[in-house]
C-alpha positions as CSV (number, residue, x, y, z in Angstrom):
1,X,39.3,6.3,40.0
2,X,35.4,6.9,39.9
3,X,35.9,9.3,36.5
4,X,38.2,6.2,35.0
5,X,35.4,3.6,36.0
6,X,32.6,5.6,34.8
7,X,34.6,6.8,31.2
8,X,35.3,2.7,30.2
9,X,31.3,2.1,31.3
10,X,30.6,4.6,28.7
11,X,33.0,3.5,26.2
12,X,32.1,0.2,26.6
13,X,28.6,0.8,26.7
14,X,29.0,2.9,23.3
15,X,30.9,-0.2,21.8
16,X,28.1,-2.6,22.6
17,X,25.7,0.0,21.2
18,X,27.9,0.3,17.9
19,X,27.7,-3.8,17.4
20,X,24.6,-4.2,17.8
21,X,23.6,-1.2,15.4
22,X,26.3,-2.7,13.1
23,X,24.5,-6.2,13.0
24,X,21.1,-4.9,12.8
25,X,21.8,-2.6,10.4
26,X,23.1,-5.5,8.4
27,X,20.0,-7.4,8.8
28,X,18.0,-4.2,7.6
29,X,20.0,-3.6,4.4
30,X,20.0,-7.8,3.6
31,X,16.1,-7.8,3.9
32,X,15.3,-5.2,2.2
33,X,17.3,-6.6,-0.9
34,X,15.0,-9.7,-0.7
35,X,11.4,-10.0,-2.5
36,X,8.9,-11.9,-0.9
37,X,5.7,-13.0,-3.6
38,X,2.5,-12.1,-3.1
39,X,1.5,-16.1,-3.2
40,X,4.4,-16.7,-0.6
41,X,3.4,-19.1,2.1
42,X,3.3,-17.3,6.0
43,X,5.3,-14.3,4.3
44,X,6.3,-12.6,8.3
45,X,7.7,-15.9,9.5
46,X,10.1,-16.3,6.1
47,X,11.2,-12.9,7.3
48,X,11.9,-13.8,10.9
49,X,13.7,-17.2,9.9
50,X,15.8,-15.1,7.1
51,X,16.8,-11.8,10.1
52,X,18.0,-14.4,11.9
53,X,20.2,-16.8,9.8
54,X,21.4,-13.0,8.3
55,X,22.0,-12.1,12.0
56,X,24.0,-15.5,12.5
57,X,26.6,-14.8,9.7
58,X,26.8,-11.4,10.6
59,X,27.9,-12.0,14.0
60,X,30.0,-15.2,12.8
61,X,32.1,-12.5,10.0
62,X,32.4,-10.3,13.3
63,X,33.8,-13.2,15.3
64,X,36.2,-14.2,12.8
65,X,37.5,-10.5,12.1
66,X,38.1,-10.8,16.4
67,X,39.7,-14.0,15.2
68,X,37.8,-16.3,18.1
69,X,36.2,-18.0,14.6
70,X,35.6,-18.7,11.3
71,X,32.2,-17.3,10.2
72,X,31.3,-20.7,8.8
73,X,32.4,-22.9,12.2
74,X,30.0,-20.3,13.7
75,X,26.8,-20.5,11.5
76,X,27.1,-24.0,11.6
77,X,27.3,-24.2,15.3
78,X,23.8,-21.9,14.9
79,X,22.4,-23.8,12.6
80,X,22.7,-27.2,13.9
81,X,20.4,-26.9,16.4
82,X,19.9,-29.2,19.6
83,X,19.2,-32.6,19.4
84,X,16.1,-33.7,20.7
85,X,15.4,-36.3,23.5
86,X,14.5,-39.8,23.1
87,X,11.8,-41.2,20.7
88,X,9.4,-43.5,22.9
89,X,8.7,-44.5,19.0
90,X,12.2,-45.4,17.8
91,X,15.5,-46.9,18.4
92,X,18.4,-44.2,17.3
93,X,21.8,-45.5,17.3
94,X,25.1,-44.2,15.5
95,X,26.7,-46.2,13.5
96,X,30.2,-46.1,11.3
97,X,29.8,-47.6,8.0
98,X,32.7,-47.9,6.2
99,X,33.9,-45.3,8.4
100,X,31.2,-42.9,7.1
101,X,29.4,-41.7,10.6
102,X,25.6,-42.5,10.1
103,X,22.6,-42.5,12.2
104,X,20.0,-45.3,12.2
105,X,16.2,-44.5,12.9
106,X,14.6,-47.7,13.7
107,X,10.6,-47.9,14.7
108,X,9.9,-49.6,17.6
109,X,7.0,-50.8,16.9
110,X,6.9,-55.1,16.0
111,X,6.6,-55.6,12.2
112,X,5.1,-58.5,10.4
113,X,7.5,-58.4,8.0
114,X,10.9,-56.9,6.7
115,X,10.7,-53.2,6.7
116,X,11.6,-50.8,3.6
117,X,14.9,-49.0,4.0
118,X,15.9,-45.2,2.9
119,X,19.5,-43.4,3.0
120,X,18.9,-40.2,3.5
121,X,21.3,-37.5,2.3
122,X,20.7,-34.1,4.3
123,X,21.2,-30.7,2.5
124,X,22.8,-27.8,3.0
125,X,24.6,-26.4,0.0
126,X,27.5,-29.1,0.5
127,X,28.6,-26.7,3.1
128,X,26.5,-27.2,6.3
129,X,24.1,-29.6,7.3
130,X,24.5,-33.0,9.6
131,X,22.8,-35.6,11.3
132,X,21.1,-33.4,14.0
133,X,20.2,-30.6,11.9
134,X,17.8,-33.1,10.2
135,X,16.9,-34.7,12.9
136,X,13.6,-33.9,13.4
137,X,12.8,-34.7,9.6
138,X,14.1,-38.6,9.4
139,X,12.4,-38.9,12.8
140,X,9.3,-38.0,11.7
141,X,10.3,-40.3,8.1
142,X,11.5,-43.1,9.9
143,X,7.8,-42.7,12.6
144,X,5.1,-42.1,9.6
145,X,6.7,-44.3,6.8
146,X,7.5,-46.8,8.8
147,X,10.5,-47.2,7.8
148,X,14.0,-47.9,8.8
149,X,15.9,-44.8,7.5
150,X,20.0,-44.1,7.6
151,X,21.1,-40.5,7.9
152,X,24.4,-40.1,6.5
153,X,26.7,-37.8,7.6
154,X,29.0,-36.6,4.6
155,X,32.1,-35.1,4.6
156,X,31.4,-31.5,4.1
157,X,33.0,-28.6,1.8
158,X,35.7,-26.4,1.9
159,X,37.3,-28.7,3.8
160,X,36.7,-31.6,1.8
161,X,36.3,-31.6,-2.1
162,X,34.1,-33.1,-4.3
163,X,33.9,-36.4,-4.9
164,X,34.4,-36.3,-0.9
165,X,30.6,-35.8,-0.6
166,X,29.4,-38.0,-2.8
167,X,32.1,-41.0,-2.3
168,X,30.7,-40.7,1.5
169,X,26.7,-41.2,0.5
170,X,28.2,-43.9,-2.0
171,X,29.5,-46.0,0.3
172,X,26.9,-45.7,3.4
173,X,24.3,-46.7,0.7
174,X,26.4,-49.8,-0.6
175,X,27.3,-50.5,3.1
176,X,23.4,-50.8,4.2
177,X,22.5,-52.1,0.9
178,X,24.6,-55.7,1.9
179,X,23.8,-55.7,5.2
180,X,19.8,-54.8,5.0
181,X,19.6,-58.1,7.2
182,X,21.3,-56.4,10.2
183,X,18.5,-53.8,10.3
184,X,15.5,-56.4,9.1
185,X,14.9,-54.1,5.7
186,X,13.8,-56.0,2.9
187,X,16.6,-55.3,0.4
188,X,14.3,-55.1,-2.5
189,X,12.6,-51.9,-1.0
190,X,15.5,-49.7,-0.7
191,X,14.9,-46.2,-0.9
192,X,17.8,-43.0,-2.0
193,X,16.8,-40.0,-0.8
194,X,17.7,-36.5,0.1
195,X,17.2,-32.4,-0.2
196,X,18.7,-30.2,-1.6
197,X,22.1,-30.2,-2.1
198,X,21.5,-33.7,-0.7
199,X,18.6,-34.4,-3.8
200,X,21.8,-33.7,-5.7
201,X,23.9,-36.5,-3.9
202,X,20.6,-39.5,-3.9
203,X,20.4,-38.4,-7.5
204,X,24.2,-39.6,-8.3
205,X,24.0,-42.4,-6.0
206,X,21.1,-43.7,-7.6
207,X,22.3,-43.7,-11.0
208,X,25.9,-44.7,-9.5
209,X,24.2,-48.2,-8.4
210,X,22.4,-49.0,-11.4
211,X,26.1,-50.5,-12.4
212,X,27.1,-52.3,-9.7
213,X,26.9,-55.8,-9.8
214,X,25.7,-57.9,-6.6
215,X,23.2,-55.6,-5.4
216,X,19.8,-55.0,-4.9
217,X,18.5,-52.6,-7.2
218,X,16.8,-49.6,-5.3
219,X,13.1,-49.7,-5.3
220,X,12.9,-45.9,-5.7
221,X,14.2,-42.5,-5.0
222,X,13.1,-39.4,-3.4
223,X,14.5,-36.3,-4.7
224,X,13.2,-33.3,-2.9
225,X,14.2,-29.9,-4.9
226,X,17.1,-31.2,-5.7
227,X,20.4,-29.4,-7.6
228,X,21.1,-31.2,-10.8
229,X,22.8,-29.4,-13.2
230,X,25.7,-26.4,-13.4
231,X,25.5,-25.3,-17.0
232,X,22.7,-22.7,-16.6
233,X,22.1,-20.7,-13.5
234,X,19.5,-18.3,-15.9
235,X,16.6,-20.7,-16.0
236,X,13.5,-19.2,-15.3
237,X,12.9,-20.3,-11.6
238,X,16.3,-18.5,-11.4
239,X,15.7,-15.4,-12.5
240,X,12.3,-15.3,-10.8
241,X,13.0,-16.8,-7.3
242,X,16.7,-15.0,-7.2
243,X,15.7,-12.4,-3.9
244,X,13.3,-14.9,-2.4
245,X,14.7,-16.7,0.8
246,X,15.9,-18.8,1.9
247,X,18.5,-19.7,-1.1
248,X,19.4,-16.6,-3.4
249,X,20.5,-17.2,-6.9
250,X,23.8,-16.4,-6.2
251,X,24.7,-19.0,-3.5
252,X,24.1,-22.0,-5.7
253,X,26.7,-21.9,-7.9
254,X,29.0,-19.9,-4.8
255,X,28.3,-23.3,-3.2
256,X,29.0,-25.7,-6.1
257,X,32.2,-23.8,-6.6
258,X,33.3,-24.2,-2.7
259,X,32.7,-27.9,-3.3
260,X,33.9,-28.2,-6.1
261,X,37.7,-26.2,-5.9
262,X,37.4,-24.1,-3.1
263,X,37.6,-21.1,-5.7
264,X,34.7,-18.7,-6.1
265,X,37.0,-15.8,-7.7
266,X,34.8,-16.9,-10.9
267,X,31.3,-16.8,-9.4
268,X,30.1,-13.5,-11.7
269,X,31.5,-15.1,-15.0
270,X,29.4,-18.4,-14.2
271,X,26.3,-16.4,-12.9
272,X,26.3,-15.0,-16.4
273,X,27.1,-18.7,-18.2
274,X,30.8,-17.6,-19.6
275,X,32.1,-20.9,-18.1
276,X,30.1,-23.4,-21.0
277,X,31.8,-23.6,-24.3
278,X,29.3,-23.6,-27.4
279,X,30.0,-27.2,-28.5
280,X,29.2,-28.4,-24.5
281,X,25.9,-25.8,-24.5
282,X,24.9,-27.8,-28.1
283,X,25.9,-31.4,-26.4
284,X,22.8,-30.7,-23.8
285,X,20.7,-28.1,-25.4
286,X,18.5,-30.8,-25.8
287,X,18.2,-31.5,-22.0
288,X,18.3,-28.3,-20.9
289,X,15.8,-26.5,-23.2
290,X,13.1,-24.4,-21.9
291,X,10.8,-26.1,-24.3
292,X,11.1,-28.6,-21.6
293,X,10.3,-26.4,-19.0
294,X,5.7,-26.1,-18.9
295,X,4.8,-22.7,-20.4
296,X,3.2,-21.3,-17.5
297,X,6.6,-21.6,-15.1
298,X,7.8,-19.1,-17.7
299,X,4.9,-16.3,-17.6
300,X,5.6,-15.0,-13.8
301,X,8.4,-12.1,-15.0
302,X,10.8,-14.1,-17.1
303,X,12.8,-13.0,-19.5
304,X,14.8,-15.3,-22.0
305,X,19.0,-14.0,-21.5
306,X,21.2,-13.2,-24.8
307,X,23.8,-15.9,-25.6
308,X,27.5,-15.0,-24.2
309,X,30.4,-16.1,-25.2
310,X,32.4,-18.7,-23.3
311,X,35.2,-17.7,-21.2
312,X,38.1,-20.2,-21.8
313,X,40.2,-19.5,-18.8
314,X,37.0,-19.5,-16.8
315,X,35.6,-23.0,-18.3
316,X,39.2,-24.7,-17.5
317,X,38.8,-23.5,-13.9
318,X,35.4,-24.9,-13.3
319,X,34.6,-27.3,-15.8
320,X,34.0,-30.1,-13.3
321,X,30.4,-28.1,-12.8
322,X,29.8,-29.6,-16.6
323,X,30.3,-33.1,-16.2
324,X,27.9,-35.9,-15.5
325,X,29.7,-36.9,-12.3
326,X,28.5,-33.5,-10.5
327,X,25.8,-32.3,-13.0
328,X,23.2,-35.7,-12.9
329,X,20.9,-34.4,-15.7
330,X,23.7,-34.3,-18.1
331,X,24.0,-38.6,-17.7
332,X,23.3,-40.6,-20.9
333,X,19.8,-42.0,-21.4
334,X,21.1,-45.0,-21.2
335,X,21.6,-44.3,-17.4
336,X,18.3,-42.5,-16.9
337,X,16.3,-45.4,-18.6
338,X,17.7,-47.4,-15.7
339,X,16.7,-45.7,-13.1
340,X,14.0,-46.6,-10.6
341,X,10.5,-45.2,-9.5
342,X,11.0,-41.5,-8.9
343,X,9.4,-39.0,-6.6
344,X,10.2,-35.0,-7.2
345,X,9.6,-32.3,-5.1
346,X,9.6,-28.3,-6.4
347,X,8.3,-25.2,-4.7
348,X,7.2,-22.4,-7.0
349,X,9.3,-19.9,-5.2
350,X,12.3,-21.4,-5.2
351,X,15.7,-21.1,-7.6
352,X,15.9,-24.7,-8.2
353,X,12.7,-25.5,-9.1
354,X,13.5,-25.3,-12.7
355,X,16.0,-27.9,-11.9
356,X,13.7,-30.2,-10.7
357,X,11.3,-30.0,-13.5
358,X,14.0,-30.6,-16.0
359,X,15.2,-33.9,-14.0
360,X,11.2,-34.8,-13.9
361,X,10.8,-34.3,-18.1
362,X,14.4,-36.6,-18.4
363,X,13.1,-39.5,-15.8
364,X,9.8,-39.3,-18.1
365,X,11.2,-39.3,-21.2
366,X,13.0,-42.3,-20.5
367,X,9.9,-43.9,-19.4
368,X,10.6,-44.0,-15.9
369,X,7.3,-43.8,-13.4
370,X,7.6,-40.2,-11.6
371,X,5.5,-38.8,-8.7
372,X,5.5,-35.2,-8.9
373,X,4.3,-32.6,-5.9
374,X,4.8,-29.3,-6.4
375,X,4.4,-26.6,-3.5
376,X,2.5,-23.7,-5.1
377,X,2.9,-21.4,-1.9
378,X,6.4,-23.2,-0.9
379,X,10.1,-22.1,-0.9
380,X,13.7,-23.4,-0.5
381,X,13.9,-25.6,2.5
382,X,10.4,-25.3,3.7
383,X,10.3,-29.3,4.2
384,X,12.8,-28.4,7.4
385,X,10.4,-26.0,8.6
386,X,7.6,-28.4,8.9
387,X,7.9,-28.6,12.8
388,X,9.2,-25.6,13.9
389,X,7.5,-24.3,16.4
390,X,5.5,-21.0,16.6
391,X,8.0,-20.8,13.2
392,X,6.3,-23.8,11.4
393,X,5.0,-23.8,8.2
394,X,1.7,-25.3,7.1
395,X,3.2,-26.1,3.6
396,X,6.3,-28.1,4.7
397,X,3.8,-30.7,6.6
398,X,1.7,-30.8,3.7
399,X,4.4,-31.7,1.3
400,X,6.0,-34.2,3.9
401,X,3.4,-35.7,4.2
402,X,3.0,-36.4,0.2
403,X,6.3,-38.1,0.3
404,X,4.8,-40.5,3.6
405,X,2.4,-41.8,1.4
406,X,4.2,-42.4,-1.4
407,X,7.0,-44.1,0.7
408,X,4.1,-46.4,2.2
409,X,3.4,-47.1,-1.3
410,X,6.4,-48.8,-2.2
C-alpha cells in the first residue's frame, strides 16, 4: 500500500513537473520570437507583462484541451482584473442604456456649471476587454478631466459579430447624448472616445452621428492608436513593430477576422494583401499612400512590399474588412469634413501607428483641427499600464495625461 502511495506521488509529481516545463517552455520559445527596440520604454517590465499574458493563454489552451474551458473564457477571466474599491472622488453606478450595460463615472466634487461628457469605448481587439478591465483608466479620466465619462460595455466577438460592437457603442452614445440632463453634462461638450480596437469603434460612431438629426453634435473625439483601416496590414509601422509586444502584426487582422465572420482560415492570404481587388486598392490608393505617411516613420528598417495579385475567393470571404462601415478611413470626405475636433494618439513602436497617422493626414486634409501626441518610447496598450504598480510605465502617465489637458480644453 506504501509502494502504491509512493509510485502515484512520483507520477504525479513528474506530471506537475512536465506542465509546468510545458508552459514555461512555451513562454521561452514566445519571447524569444519577439524584438524589443533599443528606444523601447522600461524594456524588462514589457517582458514580464508579455511572460505573463503568454503564460495565461498557455494555461487557458491547456485547460480547454482538459475541457474545464475555453482558452478565451480563461484569458479573459485573467485579464479582467479586480475591480477596485470605492472612489472617495466619484459616484460609479451601472447603468442599462438601451439595454447596452454601461458604467457611469461621476466626480463628486460640486460644479459651477454643466460638466462635459465622454463615451468611452475600451479595447481589446473586439475580443476581450470590459468595464473593469478599464477601470482604473476612466477613473482616473473621469477624476483629472473632470468629467462625467460612460464606459460602455459592447458585445464582444466570436460570440457576437460585427455590427454587434459597433451597434452597442451606437446606441449608448445616442442614449446619453438625449439624456445629458440626467447626468448634468452640457450636451454641447460631448466627447467619443476609446483605444484601440475601441479608437476603431469612437471613430465610426463619431462619423455615424454627424447624420443624425436631433442631436447634439459632439464637441470632439479622442482616438487613442486606434485601428482604422483593413486593406493594408504591410504599412510601415507594420512591418517594423510586427515582434514588438504587446500586439503582433498578425493578431490584428486574426482579430478583425473573428469579428468580423468568425473565420480566420484566410488570415495568411490577407497578411500578404490577396484579399483587395486592384480596382478597390486604386479606389483608396489615394488615402492610403505612403506619401502620406512622414518620411522619417519609413527610415527605421522598412521596406516597400511587391504588388500581389488579388485572391477572388479570398476577397468574397472577407470583403467586409474593405468597406467604410468597418474600415473608417475609407469614408468619403464629405464625412470626414464633418467631423469634429480630433485628438490622436500613436506610439512609435507599435503596428498601428501607421494607422493613426493616416487617419491624422485625412481629418487634416479635410480641414478638421487635430491634436496629435505621439509616444516616442511607447507601445501598444501602454495607456493601460499607466498605474500598474511596480509594472507601471512612465510613458502611459505622460501620454494620459496629454489627453487631460486637452479634454479640459474643450
Amino acid at each position: 500500500m506504501e509502494f502504491l502511495f509512493t509510485l502515484l506521488v512520483l507520477v504525479l509529481a513528474v506530471f506537475v513537473a512536465s506542465f509546468i516545463l510545458l508552459v514555461l517552455g512555451t513562454i521561452q520559445f514566445e519571447i524569444s520570437n519577439t524584438e524589443i527596440p533599443p528606444g523601447m520604454d522600461q524594456p524588462i517590465k514589457l517582458r514580464i507583462i508579455h511572460g505573463f499574458l503568454v503564460g495565461s493563454a498557455v494555461l487557458g489552451k491547456i485547460l480547454e484541451r482538459m475541457g474545464l474551458c475555453s482558452q478565451l473564457s480563461f484569458v479573459r477571466y485573467i485579464r479582467y482584473g479586480k475591480k477596485p474599491g470605492m472612489d472617495p472622488k466619484l459616484f460609479i453606478k451601472d447603468l442599462d442604456f438601451e439595454m447596452v450595460p454601461v458604467r457611469v463615472y461621476h466626480p463628486r466634487a460640486s460644479s459651477s456649471g454643466q460638466r462635459r461628457g465622454i463615451v468611452f469605448f475600451h479595447g481589446g481587439g473586439w475580443v476581450i476587454g470590459d468595464l473593469d478591465s478599464h477601470e482604473k483608466l476612466c477613473r482616473y479620466i473621469a477624476r483629472e478631466s473632470e468629467s462625467v465619462v460612460a464606459s460602455v460595455d459592447y458585445r464582444l466577438a466570436p460570440e457576437h459579430k460585427y455590427p454587434a460592437q459597433f451597434d452597442d457603442c451606437l446606441t449608448a452614445a445616442i442614449h446619453f447624448m438625449r439624456n445629458t440632463e440626467d447626468y448634468g453634462v452640457d450636451p454641447t461638450r460631448i466627447i467619443i472616445a476609446g483605444d484601440s480596437a475601441g479608437g476603431h469603434l469612437a471613430a465610426l460612431v463619431s462619423q455615424a452621428l454627424m447624420s443624425r438629426p436631433g442631436l447634439p453634435k459632439p464637441r470632439a473625439q479622442v482616438l487613442i492608436y486606434p485601428f482604422v483601416q483593413g486593406l493594408d496590414f504591410n504599412l510601415p509601422s507594420y512591418l517594423q513593430n510586427c515582434k514588438v509586444p504587446l500586439l503582433f502584426r498578425e493578431r490584428v487582422p486574426f482579430f478583425a477576422l473573428l469579428c468580423l465572420n468568425g473565420d480566420v482560415s484566410v488570415l495568411e492570404d490577407v497578411l500578404e494583401g490577396t484579399h483587395i481587388p486592384a480596382d478597390i486598392k486604386l479606389k483608396y490608393r489615394k488615402w492610403l499612400s505612403l506619401d502620406n505617411i512622414p518620411e522619417e516613420f519609413k527610415v527605421r528598417g522598412y521596406k516597400p512590399q511587391l504588388f500581389i495579385e488579388c485572391k477572388k475567393e479570398v476577397y468574397e470571404q472577407v470583403k467586409g474588412i474593405c468597406e467604410p462601415t468597418f474600415s473608417p478611413l475609407l469614408a468619403e470626405d464629405a464625412i470626414f469634413c464633418q467631423l469634429p475636433e480630433s485628438f490622436i494618439l500613436t506610439c512609435e513602436y507599435d503596428v498601428l501607428r501607421d494607422d493613426g497617422l493616416l487617419y491624422k493626414k485625412r481629418l487634416e486634409d479635410n480641414g478638421v483641427q487635430v491634436t496629435w501626441y505621439h509616444v516616442e518610447d511607447g507601445f501598444h496598450g501602454v495607456i493601460s499600464m499607466f498605474d500598474n504598480g511596480i509594472l507601471s510605465f512612465p510613458a502611459g502617465k505622460k501620454a494620459l495625461d496629454k489627453i487631460i489637458n486637452f479634454l479640459r480644453g474643450l
